[in-house]
GURO-357249 format. One record per residue (C-alpha): residue in one letter; x, y, z. Coordinates in steps of 0.001 Angstrom, whole numbers. Each point is the difference from the previous one (the first is absolute). Layout:
% GURO-357249
{kenu "a", {X, Y, Z}}
...
//
This chain:
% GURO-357249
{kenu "x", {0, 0, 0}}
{kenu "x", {2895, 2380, 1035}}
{kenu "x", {1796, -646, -3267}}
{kenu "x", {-3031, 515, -2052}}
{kenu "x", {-932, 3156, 1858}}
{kenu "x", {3717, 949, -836}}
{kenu "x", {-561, -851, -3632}}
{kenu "x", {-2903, 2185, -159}}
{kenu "x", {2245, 3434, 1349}}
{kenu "x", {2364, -46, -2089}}
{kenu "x", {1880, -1967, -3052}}
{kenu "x", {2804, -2676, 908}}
{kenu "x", {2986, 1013, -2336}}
{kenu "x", {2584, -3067, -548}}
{kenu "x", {4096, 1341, -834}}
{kenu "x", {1196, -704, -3127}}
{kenu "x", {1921, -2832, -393}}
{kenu "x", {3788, 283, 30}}
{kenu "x", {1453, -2451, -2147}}
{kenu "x", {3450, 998, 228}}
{kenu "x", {-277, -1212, 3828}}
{kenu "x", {-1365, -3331, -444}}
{kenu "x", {1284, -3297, -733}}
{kenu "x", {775, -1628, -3693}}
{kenu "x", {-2540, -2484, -88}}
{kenu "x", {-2858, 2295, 1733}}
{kenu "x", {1122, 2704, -2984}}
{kenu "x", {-127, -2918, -2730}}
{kenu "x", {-3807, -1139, 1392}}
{kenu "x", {-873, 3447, -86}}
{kenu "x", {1093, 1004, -3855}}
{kenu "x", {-1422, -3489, -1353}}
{kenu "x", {-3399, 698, 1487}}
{kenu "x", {110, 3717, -1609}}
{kenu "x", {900, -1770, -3265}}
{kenu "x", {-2915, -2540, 200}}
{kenu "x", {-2185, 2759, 415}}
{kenu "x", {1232, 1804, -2913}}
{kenu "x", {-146, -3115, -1893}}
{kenu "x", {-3736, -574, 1091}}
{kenu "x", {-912, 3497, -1027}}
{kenu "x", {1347, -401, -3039}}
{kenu "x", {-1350, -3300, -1034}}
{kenu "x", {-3353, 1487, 1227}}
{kenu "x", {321, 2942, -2379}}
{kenu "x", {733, -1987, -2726}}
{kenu "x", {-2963, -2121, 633}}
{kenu "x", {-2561, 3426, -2}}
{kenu "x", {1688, 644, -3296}}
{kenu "x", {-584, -3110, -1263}}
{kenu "x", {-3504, 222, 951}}
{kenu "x", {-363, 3448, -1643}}
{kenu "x", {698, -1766, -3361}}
{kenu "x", {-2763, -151, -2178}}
{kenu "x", {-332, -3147, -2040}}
{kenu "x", {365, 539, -3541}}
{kenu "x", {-2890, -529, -2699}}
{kenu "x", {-297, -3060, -1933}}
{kenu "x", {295, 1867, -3161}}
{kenu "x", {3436, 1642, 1618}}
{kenu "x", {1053, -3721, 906}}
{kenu "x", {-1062, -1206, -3567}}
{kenu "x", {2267, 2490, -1595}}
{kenu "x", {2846, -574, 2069}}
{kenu "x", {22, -3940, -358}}
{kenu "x", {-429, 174, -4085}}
{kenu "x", {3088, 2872, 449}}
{kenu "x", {2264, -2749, 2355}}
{kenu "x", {-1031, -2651, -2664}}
{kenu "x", {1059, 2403, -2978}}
{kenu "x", {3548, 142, 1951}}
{kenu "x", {398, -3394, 463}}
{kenu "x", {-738, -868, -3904}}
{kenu "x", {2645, 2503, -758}}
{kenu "x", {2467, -1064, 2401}}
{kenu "x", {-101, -3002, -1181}}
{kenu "x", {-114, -40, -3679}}
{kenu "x", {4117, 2494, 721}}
{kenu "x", {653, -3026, 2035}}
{kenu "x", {-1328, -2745, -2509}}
{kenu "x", {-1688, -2114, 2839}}
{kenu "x", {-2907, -1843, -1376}}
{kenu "x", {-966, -1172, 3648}}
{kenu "x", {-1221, 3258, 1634}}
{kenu "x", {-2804, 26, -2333}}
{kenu "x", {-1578, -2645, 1845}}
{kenu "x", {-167, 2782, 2438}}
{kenu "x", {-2008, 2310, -2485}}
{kenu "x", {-2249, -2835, -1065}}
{kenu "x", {-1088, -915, 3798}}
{kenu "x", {-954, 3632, 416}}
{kenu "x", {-2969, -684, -2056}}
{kenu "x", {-1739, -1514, 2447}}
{kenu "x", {-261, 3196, 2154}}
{kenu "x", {-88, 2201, -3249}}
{kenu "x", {-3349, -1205, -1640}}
{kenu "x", {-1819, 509, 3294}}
{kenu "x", {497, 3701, 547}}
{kenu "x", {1257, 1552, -3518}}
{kenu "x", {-2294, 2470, -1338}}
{kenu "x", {-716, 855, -3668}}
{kenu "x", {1618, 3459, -244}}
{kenu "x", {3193, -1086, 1910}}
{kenu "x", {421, -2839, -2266}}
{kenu "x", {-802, 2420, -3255}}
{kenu "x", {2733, 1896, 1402}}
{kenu "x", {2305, -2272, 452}}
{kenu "x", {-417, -1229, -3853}}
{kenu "x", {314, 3412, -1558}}
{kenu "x", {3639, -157, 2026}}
{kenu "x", {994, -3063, -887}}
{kenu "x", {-1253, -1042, -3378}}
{kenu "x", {2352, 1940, -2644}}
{kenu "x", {-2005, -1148, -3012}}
{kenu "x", {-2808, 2261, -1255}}
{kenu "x", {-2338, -3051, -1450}}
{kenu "x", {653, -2579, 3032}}
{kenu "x", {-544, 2630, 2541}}
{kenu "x", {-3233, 1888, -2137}}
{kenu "x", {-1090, -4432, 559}}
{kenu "x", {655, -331, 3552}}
{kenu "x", {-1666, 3493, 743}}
{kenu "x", {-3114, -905, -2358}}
{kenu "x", {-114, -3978, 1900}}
{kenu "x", {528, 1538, 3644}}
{kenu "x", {-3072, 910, 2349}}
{kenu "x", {-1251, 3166, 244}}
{kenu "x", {-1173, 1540, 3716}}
{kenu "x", {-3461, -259, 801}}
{kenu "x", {-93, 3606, 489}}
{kenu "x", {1909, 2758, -1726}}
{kenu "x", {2058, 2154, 1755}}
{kenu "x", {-189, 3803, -43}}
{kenu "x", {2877, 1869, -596}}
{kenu "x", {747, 846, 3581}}
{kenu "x", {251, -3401, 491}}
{kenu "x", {2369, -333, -2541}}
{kenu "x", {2251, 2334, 1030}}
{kenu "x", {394, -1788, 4106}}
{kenu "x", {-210, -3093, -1472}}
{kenu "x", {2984, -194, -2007}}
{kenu "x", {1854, -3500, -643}}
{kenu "x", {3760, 972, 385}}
{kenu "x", {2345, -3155, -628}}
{kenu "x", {4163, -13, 1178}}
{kenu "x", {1941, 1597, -2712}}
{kenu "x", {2053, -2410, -1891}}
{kenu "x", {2265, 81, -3303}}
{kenu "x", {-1375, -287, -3075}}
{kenu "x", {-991, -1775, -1828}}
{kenu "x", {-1766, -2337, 1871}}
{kenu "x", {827, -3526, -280}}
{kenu "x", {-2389, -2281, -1922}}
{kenu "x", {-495, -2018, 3418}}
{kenu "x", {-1991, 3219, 1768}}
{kenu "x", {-2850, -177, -3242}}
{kenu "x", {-347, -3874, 400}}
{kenu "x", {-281, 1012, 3999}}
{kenu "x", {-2704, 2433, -735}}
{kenu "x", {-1620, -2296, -2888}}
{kenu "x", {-105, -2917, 2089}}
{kenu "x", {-1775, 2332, 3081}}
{kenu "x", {-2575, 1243, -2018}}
{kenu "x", {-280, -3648, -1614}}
{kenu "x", {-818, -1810, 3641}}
{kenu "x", {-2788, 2932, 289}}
{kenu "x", {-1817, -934, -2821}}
{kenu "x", {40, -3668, 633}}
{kenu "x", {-920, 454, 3273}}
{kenu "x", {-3082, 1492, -1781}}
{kenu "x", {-1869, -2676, -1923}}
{kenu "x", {-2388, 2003, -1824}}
{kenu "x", {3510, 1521, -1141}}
{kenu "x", {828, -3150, -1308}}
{kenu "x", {14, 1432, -3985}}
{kenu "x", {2479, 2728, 1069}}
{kenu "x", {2125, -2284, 1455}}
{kenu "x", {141, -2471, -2657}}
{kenu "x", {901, 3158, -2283}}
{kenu "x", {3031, 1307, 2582}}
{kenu "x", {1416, -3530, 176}}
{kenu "x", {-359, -263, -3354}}
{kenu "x", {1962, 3024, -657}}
{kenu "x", {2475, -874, 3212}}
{kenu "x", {1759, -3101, -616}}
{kenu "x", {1072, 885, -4071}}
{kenu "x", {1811, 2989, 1563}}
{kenu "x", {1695, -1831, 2567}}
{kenu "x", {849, -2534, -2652}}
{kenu "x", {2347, 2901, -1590}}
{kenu "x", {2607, -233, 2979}}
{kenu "x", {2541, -2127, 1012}}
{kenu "x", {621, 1277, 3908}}
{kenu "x", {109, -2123, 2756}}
{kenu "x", {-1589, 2545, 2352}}
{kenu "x", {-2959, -217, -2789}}
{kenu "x", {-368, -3962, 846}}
{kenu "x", {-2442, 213, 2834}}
{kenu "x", {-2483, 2965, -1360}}
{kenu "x", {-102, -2832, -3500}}
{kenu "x", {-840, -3043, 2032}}
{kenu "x", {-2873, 1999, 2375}}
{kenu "x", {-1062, 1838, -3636}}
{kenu "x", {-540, -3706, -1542}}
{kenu "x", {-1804, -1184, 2917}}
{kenu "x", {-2699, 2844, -217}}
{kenu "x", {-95, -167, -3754}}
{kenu "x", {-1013, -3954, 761}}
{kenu "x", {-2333, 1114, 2314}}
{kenu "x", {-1839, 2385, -2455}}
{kenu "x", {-32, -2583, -2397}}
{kenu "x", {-1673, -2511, 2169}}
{kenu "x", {-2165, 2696, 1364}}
{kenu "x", {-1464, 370, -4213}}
{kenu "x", {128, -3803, -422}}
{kenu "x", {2891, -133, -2547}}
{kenu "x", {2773, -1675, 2004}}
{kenu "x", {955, -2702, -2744}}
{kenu "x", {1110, 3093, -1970}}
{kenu "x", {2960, 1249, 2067}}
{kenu "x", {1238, -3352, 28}}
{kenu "x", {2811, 593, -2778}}
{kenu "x", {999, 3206, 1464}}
{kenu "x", {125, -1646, 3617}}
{kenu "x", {2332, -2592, -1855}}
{kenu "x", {2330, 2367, -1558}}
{kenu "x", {402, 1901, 3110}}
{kenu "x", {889, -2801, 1814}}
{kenu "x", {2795, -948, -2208}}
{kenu "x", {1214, 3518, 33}}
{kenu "x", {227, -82, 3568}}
{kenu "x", {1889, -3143, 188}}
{kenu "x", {2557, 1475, -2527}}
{kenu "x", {316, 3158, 2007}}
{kenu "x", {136, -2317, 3514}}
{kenu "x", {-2912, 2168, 1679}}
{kenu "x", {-908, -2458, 2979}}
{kenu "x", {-2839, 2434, 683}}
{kenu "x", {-1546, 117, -4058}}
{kenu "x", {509, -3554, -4}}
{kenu "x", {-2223, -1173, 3378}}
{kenu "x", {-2495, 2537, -948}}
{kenu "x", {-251, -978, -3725}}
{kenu "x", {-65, -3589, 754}}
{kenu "x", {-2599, 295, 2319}}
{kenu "x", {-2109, 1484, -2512}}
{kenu "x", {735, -2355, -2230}}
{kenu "x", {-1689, -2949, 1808}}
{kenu "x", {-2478, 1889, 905}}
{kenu "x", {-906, 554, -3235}}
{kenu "x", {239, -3633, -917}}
{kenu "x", {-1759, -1073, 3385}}
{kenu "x", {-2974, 2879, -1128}}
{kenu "x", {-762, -2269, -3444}}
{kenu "x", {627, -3370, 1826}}
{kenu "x", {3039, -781, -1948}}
{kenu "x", {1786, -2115, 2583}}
{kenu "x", {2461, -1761, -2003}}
{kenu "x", {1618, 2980, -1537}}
{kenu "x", {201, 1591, 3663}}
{kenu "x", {1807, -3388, 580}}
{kenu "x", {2172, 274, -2626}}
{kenu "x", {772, 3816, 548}}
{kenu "x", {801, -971, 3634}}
{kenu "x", {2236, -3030, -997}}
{kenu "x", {2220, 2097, -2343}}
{kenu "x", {176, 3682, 2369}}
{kenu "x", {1562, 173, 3312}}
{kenu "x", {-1533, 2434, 2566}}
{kenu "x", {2715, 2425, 751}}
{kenu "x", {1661, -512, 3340}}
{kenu "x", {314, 3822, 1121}}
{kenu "x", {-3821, -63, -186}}
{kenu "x", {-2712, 2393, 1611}}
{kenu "x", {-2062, -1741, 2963}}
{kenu "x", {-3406, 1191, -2002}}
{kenu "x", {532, -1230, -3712}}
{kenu "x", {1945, -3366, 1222}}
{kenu "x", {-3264, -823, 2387}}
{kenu "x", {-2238, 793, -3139}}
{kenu "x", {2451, -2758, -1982}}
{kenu "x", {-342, -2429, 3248}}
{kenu "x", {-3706, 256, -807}}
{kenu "x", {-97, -891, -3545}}
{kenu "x", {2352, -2693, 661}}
{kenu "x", {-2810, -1302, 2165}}
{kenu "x", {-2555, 357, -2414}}
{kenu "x", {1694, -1778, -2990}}
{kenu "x", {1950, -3092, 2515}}
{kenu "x", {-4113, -214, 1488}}
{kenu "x", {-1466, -719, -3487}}
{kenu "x", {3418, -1989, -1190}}
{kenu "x", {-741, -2467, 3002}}
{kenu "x", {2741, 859, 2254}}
{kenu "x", {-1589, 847, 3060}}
{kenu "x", {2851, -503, 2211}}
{kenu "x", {1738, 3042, -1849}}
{kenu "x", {-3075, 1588, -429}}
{kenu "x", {-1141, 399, 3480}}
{kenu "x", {3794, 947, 1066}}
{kenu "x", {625, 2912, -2370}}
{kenu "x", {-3879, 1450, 494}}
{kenu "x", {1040, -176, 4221}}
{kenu "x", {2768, 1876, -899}}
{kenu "x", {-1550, 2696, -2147}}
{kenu "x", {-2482, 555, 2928}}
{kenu "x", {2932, 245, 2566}}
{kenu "x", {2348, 2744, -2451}}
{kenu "x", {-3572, 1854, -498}}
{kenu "x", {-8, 3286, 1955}}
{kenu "x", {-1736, -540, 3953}}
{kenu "x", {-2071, 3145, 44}}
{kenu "x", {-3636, -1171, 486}}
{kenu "x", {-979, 2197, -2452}}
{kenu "x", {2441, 264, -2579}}
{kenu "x", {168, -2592, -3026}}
{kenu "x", {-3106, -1568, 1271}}
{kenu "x", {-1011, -1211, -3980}}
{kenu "x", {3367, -1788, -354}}
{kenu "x", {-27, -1783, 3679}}
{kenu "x", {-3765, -1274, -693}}
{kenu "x", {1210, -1400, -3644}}
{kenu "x", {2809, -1677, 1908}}
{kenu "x", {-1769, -1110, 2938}}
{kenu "x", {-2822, -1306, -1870}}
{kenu "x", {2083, -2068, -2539}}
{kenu "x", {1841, -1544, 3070}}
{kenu "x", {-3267, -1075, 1244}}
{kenu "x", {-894, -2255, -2890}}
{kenu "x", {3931, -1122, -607}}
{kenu "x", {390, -1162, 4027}}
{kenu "x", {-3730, -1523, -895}}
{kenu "x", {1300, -2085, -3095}}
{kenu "x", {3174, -553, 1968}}
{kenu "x", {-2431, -1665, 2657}}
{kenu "x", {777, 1743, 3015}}
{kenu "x", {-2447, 2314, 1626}}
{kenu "x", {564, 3613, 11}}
{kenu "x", {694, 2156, 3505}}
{kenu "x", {-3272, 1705, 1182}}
{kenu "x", {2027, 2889, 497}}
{kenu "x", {402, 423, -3539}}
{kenu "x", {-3809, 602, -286}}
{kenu "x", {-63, 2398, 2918}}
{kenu "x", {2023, 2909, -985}}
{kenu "x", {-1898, 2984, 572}}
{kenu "x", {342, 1640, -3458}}
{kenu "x", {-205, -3018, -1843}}
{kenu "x", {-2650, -1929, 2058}}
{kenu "x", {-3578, 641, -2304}}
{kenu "x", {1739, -610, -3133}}
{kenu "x", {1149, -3490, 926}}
{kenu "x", {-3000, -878, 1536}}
{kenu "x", {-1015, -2066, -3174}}
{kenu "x", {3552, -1668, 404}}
{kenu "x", {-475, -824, 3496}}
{kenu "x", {-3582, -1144, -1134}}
{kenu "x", {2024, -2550, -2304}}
{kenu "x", {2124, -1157, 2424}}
{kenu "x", {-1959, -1105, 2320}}
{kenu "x", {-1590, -2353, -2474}}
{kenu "x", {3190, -1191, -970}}
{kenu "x", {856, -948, 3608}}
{kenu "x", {-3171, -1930, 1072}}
{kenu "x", {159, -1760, -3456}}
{kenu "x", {-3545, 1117, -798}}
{kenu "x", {-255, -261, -3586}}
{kenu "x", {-3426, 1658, -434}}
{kenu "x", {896, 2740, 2192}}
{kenu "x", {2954, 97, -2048}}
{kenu "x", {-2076, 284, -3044}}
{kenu "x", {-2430, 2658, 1208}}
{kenu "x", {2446, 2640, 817}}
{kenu "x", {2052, -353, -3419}}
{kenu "x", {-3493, 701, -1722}}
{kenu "x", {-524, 2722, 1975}}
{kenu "x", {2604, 1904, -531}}
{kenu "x", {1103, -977, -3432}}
{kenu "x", {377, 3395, -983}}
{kenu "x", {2193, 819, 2741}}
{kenu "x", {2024, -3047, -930}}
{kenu "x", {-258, 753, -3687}}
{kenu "x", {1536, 4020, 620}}
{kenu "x", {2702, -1961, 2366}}
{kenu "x", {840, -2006, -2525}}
{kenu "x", {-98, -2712, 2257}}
{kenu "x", {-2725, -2032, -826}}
{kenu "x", {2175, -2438, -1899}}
{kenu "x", {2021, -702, 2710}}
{kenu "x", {-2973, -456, 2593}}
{kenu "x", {-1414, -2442, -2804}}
{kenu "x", {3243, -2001, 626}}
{kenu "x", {-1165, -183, 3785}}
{kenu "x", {-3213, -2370, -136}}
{kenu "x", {2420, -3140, 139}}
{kenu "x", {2217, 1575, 3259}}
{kenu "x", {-3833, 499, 1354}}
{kenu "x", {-975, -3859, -340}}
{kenu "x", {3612, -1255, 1618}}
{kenu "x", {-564, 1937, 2939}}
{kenu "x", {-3214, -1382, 469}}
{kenu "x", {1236, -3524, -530}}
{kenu "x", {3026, 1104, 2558}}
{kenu "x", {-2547, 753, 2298}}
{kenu "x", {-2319, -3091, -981}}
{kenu "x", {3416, -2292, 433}}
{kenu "x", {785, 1344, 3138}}
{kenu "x", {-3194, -388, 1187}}
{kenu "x", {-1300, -3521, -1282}}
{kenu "x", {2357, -3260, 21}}
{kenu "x", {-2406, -1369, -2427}}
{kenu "x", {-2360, 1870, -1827}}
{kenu "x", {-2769, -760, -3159}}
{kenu "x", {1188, 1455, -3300}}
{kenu "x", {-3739, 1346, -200}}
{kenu "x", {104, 1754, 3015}}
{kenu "x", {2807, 1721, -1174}}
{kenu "x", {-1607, 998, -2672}}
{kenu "x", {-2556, 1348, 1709}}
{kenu "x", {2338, 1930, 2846}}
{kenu "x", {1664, 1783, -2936}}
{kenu "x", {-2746, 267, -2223}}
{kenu "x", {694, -1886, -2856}}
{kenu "x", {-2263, -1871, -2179}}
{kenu "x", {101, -3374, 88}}
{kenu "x", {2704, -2657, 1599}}
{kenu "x", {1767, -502, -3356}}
{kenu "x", {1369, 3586, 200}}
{kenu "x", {523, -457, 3875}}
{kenu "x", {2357, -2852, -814}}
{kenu "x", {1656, 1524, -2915}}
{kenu "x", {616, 3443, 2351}}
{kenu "x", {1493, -2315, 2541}}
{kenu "x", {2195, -1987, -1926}}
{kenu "x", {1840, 3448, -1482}}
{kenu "x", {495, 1148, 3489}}
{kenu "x", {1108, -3885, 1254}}
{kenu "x", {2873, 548, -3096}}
{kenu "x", {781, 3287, 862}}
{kenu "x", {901, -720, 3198}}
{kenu "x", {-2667, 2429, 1797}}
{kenu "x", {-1766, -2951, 2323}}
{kenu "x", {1317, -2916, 533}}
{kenu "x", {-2403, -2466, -358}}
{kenu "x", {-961, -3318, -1823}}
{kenu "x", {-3650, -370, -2317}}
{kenu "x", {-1956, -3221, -100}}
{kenu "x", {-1629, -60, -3378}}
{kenu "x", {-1850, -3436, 435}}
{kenu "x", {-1284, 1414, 3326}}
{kenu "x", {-383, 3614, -881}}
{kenu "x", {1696, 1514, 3337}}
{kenu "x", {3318, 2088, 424}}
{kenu "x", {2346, -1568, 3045}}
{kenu "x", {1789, 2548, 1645}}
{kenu "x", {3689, -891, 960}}
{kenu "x", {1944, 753, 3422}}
{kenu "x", {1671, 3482, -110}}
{kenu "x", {3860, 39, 1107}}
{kenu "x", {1869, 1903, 1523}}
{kenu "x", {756, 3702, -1614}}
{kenu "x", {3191, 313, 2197}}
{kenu "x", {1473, -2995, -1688}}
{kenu "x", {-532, 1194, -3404}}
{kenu "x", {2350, 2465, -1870}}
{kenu "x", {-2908, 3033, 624}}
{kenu "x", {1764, 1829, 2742}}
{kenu "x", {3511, 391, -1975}}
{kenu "x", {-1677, 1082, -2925}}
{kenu "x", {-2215, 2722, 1956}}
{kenu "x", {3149, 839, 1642}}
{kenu "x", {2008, 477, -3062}}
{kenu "x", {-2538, 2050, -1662}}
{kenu "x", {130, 2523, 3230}}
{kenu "x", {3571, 150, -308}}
{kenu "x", {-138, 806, -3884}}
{kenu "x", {-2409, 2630, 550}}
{kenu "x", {2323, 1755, 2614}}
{kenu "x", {3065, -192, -2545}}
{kenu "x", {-1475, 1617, -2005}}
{kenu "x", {-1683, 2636, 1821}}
{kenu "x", {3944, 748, 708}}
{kenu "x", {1350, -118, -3359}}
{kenu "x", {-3412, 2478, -1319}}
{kenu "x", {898, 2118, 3548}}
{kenu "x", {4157, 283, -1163}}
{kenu "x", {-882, 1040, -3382}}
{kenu "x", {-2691, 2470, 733}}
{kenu "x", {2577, 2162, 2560}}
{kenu "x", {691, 3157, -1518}}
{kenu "x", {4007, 1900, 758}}
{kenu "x", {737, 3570, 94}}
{kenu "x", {2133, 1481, -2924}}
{kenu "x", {3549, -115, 976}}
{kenu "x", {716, 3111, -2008}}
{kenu "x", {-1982, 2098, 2304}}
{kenu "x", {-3027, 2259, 53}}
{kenu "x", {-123, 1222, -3359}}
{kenu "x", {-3860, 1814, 125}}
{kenu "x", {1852, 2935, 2596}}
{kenu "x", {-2750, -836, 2917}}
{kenu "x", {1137, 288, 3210}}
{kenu "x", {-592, -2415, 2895}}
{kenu "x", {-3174, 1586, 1177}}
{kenu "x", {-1288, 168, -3237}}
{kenu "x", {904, -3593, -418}}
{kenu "x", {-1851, -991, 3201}}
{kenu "x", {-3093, 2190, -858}}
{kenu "x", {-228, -1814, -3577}}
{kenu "x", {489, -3570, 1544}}
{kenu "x", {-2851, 512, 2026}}
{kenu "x", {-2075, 1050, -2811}}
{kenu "x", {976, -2698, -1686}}
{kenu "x", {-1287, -2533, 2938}}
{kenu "x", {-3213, 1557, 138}}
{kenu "x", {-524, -908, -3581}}
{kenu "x", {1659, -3056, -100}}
{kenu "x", {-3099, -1725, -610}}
{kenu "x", {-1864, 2453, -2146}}
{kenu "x", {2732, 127, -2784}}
{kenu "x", {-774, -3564, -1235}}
{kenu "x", {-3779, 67, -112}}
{kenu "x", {488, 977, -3462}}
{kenu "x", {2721, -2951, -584}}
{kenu "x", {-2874, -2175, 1169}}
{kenu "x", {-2876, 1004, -1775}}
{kenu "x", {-2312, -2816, -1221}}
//
């Protein structure tokens, strides 16, 4: 009470302390907690500055990105490095989404030199829903990094190939973009620059897309052939996967299986391959070793496409149903019964319904169950292209039911057979069984004079060769999961950074380059 009565009269004063007179390691305590205070005013005044920031517009961040990219193609084509367009093709992915039409107009009347390509592009690009008024015009200006002139013929296939992705991302555009691919690829045809290689192979693969979009794709065949061999001349890995790709496709698209099988036979996939175009190759591989017979093979290189196809739930969701849904019926055929996982995937889940549907009749050996849901959806089946191999599955239907009927019954009437798996008569029961007796799928003995099947003991699995070969086919698949992991690692340049970015801009472009890791091959794996 005293003190705070004394409090109260008059203001306690503390003396200054004397530093001079006190010890070294009271002075040291007492400068390093100054410091930290400094330190902590500072870092809190950069933090209020940072907060001041305004975040720039999208059209500001638009402008800037096309302006980095511009930089990057130029940089690169002094240098002669090929690979950091891969860099300028990925940032497509964010491009399309958020470039507008009078940013992209400007950027072609900068970077198109020729008076009648650029009076094309101008007349094929969109217009803005609303016009601008001439105030607008005047804040609005597109101003792109000054660089020497003239511009290299890689910055017009940059700005081609931009304004080509917007139009076939509009399908009622689909006549203007047959007309700019059209016009595209002859142009790039004129060069001979390996920095050129990747804006050919993505121009080709939108010039087959317009033509399947129109319903001509038999047409581009010769020209798809005659770029391929120029590629393999000119040892573009990239041309070559892309070109290849499209190839089969094109074969696959008109049924022609045998000369996919013989273009496959006689081509090698190249080895420094892109993840996107060597999962679409894994797929058609599938497709053609699934109709040849080879299941085995088939089932193996369609797993694989869906593993190398990019994870994003929704990104590349047409390819990974294709996939998925041809591994269905191959693992079916195969006679093994598909994980009900593979049915659940959110994304995927209502278009496989029908599959699942299928399976299950497959699994409980119903054949009329079997044979309602292929009528049902025979158009499904028929757009799959599919429906010849689920023909091919009425026979694996009727030997798991006789699995399940020789499990079950030690001895058992051929006409109740028929009967259980909804044949017609015993005749055809016995004739059914027999196959499946020779084909080693029951083992089991049929008396003909008194029309019964005997069922024989089952040994022992564990004594059989079964478990080594399961094992070895484990180990195979983890080989080569290595060997595809070694070759896919990507090294640094030894000579250096030669695009003049520092390591903060490095960093800021890596991370821009995760975020649309996934993005940049939906195109790649368009179906």
């Amino acid at each position: 009470a005293i003190l705070s009565q004394a409090s109260q009269d008059q203001s306690i004063s503390f003396p200054p302390i004397n530093l001079d007179a006190m010890p070294e390691a009271e002075k040291k305590d007492v400068e390093m907690k100054d410091a930290e205070s400094k330190e902590g005013e500072k870092k809190e005044g950069d933090k209020k500055e940072k907060k001041e920031e305004k975040p720039k517009d999208p059209r500001t961040l638009l402008i800037e990105n096309i302006g980095r990219n511009l930089k990057t193609i130029n940089a690169a084509v002094n240098a002669g490095d090929s690979r950091v367009m891969g860099r300028i093709i990925r940032s497509y992915a964010s491009l399309r989404r958020t470039v507008t039409p009078d940013v992209l107009r400007a950027l072609i009347e900068e970077t198109v030199p020729d008076a009648s390509r650029k009076a094309l592009y101008l007349e094929l690009a969109p217009v803005a829903d609303t016009p601008m008024t001439d105030e607008e015009k005047e804040k609005s200006e597109v101003k792109f990094p000054q660089l020497p002139k003239p511009y290299p013929p890689e910055m017009e296939a940059f700005s081609a190939l931009l304004l080509l992705t917007l139009l076939i991302d509009k399908k009622e555009m689909k006549e203007s973009a047959f007309k700019l691919a059209s016009a595209i690829v002859p142009w790039l045809k004129t060069f001979n620059r390996r920095t050129l290689d990747i804006f050919a192979s993505r121009a080709y693969f939108y010039l087959s897309l317009t033509y399947e979009r129109k319903g001509q794709l038999s047409d581009l065949r010769p020209e798809l052939l005659a770029a391929y061999r120029t590629a393999c001349l000119r040892h573009d890995a990239m041309g070559q996967a892309t070109l290849l790709n499209l190839l089969l496709r094109n074969y696959l698209a008109y049924n022609l299986y045998e000369q996919a099988l013989k273009l496959v036979q006689k081509t090698n996939f190249p080895e420094s391959r892109p993840n996107a175009q060597y999962a679409r190759y894994l797929l058609y591989i599938g497709q053609i070793k699934a109709v040849q017979l080879e299941y085995s093979d088939s089932h193996s290189k369609l797993m694989q496409a869906i593993r190398k196809a990019p994870q994003a739930p929704n990104v590349a969701l047409g390819f990974k149903l294709a996939a998925t849904k041809m591994a269905v019926i191959v693992e079916l055929l195969m006679g093994g019964i598909p994980e009900r996982s593979m049915f659940m995937q959110k994304e995927l889940k209502e278009q496989l319904r029908p599959y699942y549907a299928l399976t299950q009749a497959v699994r409980t050996g119903d054949l009329n169950a079997f044979k309602e849901q292929t009528q049902k959806h025979d158009q499904l089946f028929k757009k799959d292209k599919t429906l010849t191999l689920i023909n091919r599955l009425r026979y694996n239907v009727i030997k798991t039911g006789l699995r399940d009927i020789n499990l079950s019954y030690s001895r058992i009437s051929l006409q109740d057979i028929a009967t259980k798996l909804g044949l017609d008569t015993a005749q055809d029961a016995a004739g059914v069984v027999a196959k499946a007796v020779v084909d080693g799928v029951i083992d089991a003995s049929i008396d003909y004079d008194q029309q019964f099947l005997r069922s024989t003991q089952k040994f022992d699995l564990y004594s059989s060769c079964e478990p080594q070969k399961a094992l070895h086919k484990r180990i195979a698949f983890c080989l080569q999961m290595h060997n595809d992991t070694v070759k896919a690692m990507a090294y640094p340049d030894e000579s250096g950074n030669k695009d003049g970015e520092d390591a903060e801009e490095r960093r800021e472009r890596e991370k821009r380059e995760l975020a649309d890791v996934d993005d940049d091959d939906d195109d790649d794996m368009l179906l």
